[in-house]
PDB file with one MODEL, atoms N, CA, C and O in Angstrom:
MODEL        1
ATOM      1  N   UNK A   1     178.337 134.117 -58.393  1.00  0.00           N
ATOM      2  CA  UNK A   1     179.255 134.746 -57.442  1.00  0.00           C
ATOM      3  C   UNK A   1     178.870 134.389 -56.006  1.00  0.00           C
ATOM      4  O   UNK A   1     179.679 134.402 -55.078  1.00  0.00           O
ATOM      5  N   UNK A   2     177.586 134.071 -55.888  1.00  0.00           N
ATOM      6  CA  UNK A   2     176.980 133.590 -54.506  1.00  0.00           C
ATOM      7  C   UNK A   2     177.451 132.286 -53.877  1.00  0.00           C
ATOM      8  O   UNK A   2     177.712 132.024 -52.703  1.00  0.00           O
ATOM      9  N   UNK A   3     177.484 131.601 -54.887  1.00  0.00           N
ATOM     10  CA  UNK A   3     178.238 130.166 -54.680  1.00  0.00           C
ATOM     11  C   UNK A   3     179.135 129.930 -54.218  1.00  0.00           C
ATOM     12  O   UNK A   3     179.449 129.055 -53.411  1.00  0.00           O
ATOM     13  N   UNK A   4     180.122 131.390 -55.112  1.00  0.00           N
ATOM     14  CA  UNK A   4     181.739 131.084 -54.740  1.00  0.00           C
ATOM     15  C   UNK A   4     182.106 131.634 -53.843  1.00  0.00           C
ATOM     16  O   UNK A   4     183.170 131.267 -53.345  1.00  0.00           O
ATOM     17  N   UNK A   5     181.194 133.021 -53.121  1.00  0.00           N
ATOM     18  CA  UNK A   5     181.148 133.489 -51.827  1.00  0.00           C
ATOM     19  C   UNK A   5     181.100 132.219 -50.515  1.00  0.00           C
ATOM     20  O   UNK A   5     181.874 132.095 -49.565  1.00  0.00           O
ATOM     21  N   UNK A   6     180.033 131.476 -50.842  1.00  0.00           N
ATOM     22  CA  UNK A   6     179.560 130.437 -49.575  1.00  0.00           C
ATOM     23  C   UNK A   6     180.799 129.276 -49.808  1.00  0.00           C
ATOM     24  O   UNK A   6     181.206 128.546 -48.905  1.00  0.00           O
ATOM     25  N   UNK A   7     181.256 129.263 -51.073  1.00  0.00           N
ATOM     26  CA  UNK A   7     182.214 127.960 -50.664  1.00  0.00           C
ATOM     27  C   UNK A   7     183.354 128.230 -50.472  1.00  0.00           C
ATOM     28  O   UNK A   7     184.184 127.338 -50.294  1.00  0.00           O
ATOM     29  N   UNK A   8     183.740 129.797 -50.461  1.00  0.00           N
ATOM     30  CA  UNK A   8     184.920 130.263 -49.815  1.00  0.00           C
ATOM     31  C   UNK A   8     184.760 130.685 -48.105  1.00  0.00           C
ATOM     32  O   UNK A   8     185.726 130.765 -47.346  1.00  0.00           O
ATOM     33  N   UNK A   9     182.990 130.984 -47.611  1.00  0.00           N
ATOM     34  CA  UNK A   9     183.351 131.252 -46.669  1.00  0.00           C
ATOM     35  C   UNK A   9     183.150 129.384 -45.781  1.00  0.00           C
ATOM     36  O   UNK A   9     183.503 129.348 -44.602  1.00  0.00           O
ATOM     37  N   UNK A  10     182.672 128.181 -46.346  1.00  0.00           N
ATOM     38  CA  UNK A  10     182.611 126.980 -46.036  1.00  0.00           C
ATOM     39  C   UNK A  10     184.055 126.765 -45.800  1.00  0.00           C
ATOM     40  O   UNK A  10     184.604 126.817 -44.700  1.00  0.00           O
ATOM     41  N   UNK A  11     184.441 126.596 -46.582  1.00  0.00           N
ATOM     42  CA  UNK A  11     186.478 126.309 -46.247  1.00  0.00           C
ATOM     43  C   UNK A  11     187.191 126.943 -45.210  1.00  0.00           C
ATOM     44  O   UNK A  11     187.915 126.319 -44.435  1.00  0.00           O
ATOM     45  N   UNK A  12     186.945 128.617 -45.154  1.00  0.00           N
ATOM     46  CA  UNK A  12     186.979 129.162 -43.662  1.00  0.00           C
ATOM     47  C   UNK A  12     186.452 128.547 -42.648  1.00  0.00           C
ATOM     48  O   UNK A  12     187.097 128.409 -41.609  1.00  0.00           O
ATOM     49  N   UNK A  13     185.267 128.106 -42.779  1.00  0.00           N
ATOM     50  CA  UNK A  13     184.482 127.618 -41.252  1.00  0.00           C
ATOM     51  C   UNK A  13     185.266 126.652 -40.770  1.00  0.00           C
ATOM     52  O   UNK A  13     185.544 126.466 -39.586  1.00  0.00           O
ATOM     53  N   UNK A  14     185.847 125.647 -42.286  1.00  0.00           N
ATOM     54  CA  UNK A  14     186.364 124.857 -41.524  1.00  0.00           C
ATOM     55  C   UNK A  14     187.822 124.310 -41.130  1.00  0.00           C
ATOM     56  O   UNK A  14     188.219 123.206 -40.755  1.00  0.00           O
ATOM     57  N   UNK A  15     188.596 125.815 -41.424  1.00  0.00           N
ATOM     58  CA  UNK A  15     189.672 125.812 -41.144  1.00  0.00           C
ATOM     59  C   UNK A  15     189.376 126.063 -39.391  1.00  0.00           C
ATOM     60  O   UNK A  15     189.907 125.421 -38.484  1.00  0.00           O
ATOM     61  N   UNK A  16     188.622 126.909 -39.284  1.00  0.00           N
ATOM     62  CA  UNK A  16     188.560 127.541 -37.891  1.00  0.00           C
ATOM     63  C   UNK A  16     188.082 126.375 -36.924  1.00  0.00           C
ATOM     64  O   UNK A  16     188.472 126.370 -35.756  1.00  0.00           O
ATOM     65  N   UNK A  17     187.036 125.154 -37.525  1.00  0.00           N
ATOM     66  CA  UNK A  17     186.834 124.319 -36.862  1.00  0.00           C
ATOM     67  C   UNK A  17     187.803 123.489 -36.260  1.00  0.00           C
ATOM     68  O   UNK A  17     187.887 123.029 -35.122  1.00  0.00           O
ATOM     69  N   UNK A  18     188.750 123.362 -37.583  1.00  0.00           N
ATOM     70  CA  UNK A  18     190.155 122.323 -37.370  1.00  0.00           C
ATOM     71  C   UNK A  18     190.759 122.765 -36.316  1.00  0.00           C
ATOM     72  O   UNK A  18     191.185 121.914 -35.536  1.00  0.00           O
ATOM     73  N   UNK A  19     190.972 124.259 -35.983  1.00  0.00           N
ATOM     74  CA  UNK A  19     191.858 124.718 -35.119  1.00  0.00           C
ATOM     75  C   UNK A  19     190.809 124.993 -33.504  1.00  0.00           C
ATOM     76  O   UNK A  19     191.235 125.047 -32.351  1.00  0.00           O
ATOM     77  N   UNK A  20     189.769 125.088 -33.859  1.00  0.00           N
ATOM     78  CA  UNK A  20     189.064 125.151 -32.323  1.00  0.00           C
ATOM     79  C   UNK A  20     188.975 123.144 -31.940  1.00  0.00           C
ATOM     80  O   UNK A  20     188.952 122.887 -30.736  1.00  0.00           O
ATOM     81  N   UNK A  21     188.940 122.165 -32.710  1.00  0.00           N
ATOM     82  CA  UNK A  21     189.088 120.695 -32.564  1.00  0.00           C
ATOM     83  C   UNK A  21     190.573 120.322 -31.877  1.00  0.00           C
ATOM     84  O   UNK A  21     190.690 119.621 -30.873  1.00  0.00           O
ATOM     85  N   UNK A  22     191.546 120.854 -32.524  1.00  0.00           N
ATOM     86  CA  UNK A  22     192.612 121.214 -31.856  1.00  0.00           C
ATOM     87  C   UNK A  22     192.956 121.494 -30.685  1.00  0.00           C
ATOM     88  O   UNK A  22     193.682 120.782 -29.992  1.00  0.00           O
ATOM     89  N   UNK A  23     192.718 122.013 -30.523  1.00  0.00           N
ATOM     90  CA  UNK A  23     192.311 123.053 -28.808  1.00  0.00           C
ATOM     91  C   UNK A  23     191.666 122.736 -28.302  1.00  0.00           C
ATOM     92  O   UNK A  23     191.181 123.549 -27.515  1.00  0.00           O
ATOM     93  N   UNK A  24     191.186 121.532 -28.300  1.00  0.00           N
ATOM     94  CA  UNK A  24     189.953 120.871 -27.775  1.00  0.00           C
ATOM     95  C   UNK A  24     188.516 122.213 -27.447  1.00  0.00           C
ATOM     96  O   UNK A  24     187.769 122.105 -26.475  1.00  0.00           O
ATOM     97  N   UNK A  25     188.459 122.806 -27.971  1.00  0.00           N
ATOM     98  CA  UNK A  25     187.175 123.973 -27.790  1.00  0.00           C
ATOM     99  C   UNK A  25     186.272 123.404 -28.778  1.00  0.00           C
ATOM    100  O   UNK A  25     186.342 122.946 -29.918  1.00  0.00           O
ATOM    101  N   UNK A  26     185.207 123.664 -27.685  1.00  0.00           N
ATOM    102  CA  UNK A  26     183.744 123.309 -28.723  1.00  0.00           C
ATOM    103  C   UNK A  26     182.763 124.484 -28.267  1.00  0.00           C
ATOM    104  O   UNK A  26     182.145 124.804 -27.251  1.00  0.00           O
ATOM    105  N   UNK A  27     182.978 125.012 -29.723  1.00  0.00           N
ATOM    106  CA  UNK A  27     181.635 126.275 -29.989  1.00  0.00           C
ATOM    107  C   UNK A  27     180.799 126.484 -30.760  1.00  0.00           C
ATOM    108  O   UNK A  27     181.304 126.142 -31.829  1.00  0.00           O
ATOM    109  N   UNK A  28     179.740 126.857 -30.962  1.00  0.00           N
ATOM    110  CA  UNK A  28     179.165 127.166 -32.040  1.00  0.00           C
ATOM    111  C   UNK A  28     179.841 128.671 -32.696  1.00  0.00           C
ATOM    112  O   UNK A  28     180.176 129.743 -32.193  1.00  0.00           O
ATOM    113  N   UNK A  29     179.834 128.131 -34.017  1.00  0.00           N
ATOM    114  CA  UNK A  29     180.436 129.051 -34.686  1.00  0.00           C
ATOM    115  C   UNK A  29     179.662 129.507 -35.845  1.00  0.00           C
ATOM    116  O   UNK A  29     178.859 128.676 -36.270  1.00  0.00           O
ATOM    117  N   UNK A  30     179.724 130.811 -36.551  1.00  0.00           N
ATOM    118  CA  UNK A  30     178.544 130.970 -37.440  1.00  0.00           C
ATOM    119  C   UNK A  30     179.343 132.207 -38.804  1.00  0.00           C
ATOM    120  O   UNK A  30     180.216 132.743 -38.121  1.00  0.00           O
ATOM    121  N   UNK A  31     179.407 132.575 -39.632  1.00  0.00           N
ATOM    122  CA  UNK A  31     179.949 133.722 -40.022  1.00  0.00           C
ATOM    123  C   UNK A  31     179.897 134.773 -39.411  1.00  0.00           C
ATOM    124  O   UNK A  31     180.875 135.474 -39.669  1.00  0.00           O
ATOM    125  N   UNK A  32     179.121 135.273 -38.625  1.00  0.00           N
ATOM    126  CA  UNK A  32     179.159 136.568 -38.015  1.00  0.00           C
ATOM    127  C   UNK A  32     179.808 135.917 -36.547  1.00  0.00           C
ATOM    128  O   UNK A  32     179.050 136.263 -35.641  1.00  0.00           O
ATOM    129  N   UNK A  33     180.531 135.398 -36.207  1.00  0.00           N
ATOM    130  CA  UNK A  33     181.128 135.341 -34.872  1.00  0.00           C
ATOM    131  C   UNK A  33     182.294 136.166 -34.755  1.00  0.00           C
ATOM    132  O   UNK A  33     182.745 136.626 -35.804  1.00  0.00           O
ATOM    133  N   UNK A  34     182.975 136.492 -33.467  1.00  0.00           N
ATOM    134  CA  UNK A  34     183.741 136.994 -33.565  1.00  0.00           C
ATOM    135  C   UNK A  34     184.711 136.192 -33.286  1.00  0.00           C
ATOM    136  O   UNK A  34     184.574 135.404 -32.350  1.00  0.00           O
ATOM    137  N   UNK A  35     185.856 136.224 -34.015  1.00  0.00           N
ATOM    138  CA  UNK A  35     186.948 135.160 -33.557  1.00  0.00           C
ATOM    139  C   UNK A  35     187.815 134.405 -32.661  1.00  0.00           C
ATOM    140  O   UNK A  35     188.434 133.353 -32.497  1.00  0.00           O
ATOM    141  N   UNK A  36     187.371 136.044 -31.961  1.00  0.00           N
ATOM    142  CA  UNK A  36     188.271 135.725 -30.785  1.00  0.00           C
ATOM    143  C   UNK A  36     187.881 135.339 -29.341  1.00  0.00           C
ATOM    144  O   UNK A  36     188.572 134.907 -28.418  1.00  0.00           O
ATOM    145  N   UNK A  37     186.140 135.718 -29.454  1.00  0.00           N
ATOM    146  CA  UNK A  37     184.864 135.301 -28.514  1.00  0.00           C
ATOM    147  C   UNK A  37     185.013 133.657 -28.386  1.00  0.00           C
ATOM    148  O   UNK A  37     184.880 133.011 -27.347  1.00  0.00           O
ATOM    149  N   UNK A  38     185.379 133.049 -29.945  1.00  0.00           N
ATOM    150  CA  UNK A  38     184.886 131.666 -29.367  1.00  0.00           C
ATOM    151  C   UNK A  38     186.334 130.772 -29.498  1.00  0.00           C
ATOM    152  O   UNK A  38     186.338 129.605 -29.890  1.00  0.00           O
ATOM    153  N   UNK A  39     188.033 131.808 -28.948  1.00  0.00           N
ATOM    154  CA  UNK A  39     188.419 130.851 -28.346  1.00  0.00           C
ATOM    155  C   UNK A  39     189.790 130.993 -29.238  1.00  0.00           C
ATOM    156  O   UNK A  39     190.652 130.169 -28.933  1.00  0.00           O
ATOM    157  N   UNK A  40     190.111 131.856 -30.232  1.00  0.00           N
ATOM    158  CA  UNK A  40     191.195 131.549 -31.081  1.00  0.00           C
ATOM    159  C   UNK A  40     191.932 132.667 -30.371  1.00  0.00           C
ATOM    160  O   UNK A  40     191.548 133.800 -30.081  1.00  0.00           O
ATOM    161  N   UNK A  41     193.108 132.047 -30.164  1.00  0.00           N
ATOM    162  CA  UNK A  41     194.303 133.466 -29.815  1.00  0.00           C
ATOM    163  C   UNK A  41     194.888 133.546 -30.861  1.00  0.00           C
ATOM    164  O   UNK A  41     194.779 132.881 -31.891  1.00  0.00           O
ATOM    165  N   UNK A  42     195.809 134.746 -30.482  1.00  0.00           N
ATOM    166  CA  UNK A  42     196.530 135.276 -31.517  1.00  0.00           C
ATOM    167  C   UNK A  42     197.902 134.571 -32.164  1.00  0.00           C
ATOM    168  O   UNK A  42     198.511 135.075 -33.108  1.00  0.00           O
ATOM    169  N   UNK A  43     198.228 133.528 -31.614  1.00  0.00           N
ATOM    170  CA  UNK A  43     198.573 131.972 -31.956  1.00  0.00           C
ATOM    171  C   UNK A  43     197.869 131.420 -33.014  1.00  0.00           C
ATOM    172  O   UNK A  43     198.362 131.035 -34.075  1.00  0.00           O
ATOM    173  N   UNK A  44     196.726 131.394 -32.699  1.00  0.00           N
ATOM    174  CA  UNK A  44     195.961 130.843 -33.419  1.00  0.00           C
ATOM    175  C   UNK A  44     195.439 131.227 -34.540  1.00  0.00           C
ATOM    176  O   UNK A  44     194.949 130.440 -35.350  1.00  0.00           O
ATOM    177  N   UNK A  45     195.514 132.891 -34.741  1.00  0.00           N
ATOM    178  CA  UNK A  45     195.083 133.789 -35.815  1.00  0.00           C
ATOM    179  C   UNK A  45     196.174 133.462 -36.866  1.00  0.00           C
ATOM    180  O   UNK A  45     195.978 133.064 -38.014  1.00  0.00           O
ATOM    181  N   UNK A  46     197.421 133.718 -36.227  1.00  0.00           N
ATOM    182  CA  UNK A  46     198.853 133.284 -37.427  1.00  0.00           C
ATOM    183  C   UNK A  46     198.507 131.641 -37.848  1.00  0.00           C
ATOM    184  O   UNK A  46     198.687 131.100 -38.939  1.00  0.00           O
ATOM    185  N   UNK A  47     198.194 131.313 -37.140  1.00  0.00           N
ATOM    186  CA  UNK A  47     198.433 129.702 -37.320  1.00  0.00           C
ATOM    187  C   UNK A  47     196.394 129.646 -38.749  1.00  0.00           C
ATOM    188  O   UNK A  47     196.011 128.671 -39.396  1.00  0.00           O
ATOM    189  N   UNK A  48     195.961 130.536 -38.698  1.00  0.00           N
ATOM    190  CA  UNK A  48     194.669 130.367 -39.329  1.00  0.00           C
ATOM    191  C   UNK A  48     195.183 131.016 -40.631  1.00  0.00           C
ATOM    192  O   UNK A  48     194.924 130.426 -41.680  1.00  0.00           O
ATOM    193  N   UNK A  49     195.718 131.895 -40.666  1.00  0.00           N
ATOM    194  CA  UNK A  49     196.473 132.762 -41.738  1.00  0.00           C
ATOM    195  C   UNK A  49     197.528 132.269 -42.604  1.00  0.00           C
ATOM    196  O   UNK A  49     197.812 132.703 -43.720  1.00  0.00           O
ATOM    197  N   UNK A  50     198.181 131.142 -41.859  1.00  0.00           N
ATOM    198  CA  UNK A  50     198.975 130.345 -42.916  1.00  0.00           C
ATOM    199  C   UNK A  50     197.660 129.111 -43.630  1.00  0.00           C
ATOM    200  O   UNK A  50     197.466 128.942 -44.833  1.00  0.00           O
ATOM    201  N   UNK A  51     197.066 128.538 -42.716  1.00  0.00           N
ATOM    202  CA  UNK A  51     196.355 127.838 -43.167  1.00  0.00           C
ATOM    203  C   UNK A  51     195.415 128.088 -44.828  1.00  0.00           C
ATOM    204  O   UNK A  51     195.083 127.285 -45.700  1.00  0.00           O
ATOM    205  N   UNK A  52     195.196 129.870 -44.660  1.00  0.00           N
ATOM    206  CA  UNK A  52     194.095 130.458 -45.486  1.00  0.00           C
ATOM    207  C   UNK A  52     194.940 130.258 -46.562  1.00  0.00           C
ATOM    208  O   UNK A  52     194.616 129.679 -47.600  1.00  0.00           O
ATOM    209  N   UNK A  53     196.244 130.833 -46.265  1.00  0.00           N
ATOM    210  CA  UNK A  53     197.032 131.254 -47.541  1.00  0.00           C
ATOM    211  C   UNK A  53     197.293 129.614 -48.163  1.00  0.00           C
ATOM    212  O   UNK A  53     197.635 129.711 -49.341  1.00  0.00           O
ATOM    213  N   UNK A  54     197.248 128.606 -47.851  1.00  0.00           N
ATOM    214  CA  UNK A  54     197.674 127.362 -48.148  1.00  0.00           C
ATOM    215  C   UNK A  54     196.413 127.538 -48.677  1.00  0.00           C
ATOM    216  O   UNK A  54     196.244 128.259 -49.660  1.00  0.00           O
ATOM    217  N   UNK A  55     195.339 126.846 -48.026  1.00  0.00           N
ATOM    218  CA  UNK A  55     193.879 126.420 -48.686  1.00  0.00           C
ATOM    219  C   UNK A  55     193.433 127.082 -50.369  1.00  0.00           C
ATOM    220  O   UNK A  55     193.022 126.515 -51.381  1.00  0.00           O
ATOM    221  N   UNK A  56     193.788 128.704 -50.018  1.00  0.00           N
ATOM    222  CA  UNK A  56     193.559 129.309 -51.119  1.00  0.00           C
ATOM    223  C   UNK A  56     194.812 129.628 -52.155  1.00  0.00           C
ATOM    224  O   UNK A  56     194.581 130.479 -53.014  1.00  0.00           O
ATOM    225  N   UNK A  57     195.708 129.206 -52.145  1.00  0.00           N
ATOM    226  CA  UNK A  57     197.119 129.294 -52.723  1.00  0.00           C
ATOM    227  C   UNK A  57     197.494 130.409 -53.263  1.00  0.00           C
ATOM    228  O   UNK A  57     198.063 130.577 -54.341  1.00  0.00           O
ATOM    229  N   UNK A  58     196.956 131.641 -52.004  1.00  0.00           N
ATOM    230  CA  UNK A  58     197.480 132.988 -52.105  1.00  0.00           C
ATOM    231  C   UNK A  58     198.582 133.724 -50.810  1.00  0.00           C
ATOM    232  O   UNK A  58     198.426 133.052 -49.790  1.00  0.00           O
ATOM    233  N   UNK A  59     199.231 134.446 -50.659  1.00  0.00           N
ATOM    234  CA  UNK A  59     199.881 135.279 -50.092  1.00  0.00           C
ATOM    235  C   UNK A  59     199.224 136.533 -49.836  1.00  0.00           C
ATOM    236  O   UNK A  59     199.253 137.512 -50.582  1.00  0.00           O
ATOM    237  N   UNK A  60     198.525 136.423 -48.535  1.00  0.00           N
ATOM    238  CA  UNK A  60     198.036 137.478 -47.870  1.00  0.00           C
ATOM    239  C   UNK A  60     199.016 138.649 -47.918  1.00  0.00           C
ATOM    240  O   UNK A  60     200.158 138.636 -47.459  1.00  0.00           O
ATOM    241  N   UNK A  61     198.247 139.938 -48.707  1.00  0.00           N
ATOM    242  CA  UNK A  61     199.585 140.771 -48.695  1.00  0.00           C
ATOM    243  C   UNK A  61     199.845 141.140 -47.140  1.00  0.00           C
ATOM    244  O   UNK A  61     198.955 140.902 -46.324  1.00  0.00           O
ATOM    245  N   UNK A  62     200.904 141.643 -46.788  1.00  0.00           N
ATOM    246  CA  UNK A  62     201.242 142.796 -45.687  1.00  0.00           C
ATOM    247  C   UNK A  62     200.078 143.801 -45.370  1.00  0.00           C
ATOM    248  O   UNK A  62     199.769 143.849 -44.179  1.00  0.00           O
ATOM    249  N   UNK A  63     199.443 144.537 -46.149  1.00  0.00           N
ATOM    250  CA  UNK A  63     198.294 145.425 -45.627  1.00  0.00           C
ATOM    251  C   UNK A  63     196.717 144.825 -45.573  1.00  0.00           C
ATOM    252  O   UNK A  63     195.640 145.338 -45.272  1.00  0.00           O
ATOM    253  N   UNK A  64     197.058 143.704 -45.944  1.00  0.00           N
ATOM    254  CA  UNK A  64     195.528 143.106 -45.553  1.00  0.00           C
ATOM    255  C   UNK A  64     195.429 142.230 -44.087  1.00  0.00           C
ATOM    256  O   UNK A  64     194.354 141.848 -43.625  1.00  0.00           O
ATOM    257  N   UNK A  65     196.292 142.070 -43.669  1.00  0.00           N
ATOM    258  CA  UNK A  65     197.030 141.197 -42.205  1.00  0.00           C
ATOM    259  C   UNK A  65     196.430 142.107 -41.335  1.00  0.00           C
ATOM    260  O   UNK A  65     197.374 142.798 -40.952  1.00  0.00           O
ATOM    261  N   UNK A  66     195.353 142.538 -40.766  1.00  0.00           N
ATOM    262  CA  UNK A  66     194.581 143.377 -39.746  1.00  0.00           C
ATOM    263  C   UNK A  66     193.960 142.774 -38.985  1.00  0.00           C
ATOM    264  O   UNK A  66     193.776 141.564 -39.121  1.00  0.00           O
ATOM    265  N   UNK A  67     193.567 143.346 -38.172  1.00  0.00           N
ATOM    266  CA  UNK A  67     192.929 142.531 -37.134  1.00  0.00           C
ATOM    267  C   UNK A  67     191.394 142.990 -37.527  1.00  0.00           C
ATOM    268  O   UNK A  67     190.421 142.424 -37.029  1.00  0.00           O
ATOM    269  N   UNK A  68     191.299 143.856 -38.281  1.00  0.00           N
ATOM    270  CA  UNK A  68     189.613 143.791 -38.269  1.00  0.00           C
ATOM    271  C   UNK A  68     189.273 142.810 -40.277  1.00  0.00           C
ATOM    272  O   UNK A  68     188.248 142.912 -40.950  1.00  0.00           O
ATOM    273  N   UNK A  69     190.317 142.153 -40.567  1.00  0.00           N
ATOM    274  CA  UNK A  69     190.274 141.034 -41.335  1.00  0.00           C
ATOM    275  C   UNK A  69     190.260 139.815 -40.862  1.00  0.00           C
ATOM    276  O   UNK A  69     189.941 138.932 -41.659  1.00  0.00           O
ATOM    277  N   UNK A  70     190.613 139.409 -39.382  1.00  0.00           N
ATOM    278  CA  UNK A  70     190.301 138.436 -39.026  1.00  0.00           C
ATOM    279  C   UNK A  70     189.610 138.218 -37.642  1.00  0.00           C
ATOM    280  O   UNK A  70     189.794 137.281 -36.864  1.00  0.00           O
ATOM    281  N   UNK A  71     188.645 139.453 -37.484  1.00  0.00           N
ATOM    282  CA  UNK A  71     187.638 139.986 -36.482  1.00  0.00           C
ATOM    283  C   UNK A  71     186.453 138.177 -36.974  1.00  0.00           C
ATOM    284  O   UNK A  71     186.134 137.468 -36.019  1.00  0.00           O
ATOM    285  N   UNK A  72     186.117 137.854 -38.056  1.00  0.00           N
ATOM    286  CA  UNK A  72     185.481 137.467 -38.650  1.00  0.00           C
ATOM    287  C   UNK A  72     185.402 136.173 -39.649  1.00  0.00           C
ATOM    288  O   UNK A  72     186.266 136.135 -40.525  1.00  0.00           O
ATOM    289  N   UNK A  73     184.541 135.211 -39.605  1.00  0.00           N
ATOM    290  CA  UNK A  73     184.457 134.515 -40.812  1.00  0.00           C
ATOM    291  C   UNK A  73     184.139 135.133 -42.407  1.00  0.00           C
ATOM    292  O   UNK A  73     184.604 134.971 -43.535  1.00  0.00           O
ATOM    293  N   UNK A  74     183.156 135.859 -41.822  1.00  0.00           N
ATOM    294  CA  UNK A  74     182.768 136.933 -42.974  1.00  0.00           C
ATOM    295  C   UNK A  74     183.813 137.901 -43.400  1.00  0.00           C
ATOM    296  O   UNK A  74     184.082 138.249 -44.550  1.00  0.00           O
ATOM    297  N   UNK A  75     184.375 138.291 -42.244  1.00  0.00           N
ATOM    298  CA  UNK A  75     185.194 139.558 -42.652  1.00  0.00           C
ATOM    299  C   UNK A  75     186.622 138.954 -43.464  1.00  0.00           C
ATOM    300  O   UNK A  75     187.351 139.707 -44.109  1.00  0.00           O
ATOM    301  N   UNK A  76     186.862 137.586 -43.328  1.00  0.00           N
ATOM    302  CA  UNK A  76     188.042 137.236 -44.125  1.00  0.00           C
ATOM    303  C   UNK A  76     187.448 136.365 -45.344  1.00  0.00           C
ATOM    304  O   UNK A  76     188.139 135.969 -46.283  1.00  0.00           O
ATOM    305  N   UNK A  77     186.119 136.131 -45.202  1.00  0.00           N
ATOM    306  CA  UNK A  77     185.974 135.810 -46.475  1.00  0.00           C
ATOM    307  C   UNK A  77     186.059 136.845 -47.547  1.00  0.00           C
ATOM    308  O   UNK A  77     186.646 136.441 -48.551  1.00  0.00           O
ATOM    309  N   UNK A  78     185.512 138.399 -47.610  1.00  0.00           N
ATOM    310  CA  UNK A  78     185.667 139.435 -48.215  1.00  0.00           C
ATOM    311  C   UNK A  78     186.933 139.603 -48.398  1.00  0.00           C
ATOM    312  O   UNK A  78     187.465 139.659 -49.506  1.00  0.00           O
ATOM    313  N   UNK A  79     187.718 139.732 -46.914  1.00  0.00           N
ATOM    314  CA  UNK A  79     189.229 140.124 -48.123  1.00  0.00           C
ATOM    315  C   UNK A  79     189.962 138.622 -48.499  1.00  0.00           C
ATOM    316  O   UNK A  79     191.181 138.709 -48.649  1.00  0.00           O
ATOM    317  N   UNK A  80     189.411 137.338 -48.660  1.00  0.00           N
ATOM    318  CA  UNK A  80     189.569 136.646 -49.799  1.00  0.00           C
ATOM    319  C   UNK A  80     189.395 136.626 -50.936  1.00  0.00           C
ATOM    320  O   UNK A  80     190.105 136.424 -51.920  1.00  0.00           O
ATOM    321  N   UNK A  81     187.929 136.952 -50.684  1.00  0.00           N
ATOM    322  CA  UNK A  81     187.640 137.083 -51.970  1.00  0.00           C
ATOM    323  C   UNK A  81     187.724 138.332 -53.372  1.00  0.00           C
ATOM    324  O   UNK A  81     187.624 138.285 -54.598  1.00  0.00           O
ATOM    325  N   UNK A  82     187.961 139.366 -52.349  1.00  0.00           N
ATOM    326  CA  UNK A  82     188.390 140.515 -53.236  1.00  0.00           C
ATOM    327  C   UNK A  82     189.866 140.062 -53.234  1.00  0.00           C
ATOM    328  O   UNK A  82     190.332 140.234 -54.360  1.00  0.00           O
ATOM    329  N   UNK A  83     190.777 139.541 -52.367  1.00  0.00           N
ATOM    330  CA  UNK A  83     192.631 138.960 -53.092  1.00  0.00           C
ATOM    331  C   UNK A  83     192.533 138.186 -54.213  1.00  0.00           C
ATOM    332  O   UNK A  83     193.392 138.333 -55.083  1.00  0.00           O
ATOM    333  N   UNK A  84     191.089 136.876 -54.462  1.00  0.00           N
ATOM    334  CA  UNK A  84     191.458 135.824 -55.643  1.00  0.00           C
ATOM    335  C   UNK A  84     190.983 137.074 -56.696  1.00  0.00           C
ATOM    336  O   UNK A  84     191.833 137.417 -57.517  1.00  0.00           O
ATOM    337  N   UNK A  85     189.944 137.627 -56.712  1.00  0.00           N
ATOM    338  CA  UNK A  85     189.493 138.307 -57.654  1.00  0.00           C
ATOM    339  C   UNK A  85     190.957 139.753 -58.111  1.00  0.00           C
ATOM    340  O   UNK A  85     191.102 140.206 -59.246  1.00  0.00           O
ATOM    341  N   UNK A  86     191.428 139.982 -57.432  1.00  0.00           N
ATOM    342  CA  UNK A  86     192.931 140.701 -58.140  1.00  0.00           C
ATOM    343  C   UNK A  86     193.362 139.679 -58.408  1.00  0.00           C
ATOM    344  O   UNK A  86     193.077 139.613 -59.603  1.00  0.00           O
ATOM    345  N   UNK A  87     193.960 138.617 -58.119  1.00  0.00           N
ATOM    346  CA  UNK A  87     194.792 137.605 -58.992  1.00  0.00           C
ATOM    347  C   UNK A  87     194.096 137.067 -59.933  1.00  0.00           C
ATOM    348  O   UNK A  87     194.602 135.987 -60.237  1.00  0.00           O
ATOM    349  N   UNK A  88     192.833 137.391 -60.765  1.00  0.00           N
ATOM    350  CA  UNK A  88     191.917 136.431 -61.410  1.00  0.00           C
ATOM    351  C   UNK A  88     192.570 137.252 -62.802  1.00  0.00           C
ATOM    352  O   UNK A  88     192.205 136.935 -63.934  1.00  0.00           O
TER     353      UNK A  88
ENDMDL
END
């Protein structure tokens, strides 16, 4: 389960990278960052949220769309990983 934790939150990192490369922003970024410290607007949160739902070929419900779900690398890896694990 540790594995599939780190290679779900790896695919996050590097969605977020794609979109701070984008934006020409260069930060260090880490799981505990906060999202919005190193540069993503709220443009950018929708635009990370379609991305997730593509990468992981789920549909973020309506009540998981919070802002303290995408406070985080960590914090959206959890409610990823508790969404694949209901669809499992």
């Amino acid at each position: 389960m540790q594995a599939f934790n780190a290679n779900v939150q790896n695919r996050i990192l590097g969605l977020v990278k794609a979109i701070l490369e984008q934006n020409s922003i260069a930060a260090e970024i880490d799981s505990a960052s906060r999202l919005v410290d190193v540069g993503l607007t709220s443009m950018d949160m929708v635009n990370l949220m379609l991305a997730v739902e593509a990468e992981f070929d789920l549909t973020i419900p309506q009540s998981e769309i919070t802002p303290e779900n995408f406070q985080s690398i960590k914090a959206l890896e959890l409610m990823i990983v508790n969404q694949l694990q209901k669809a499992a």
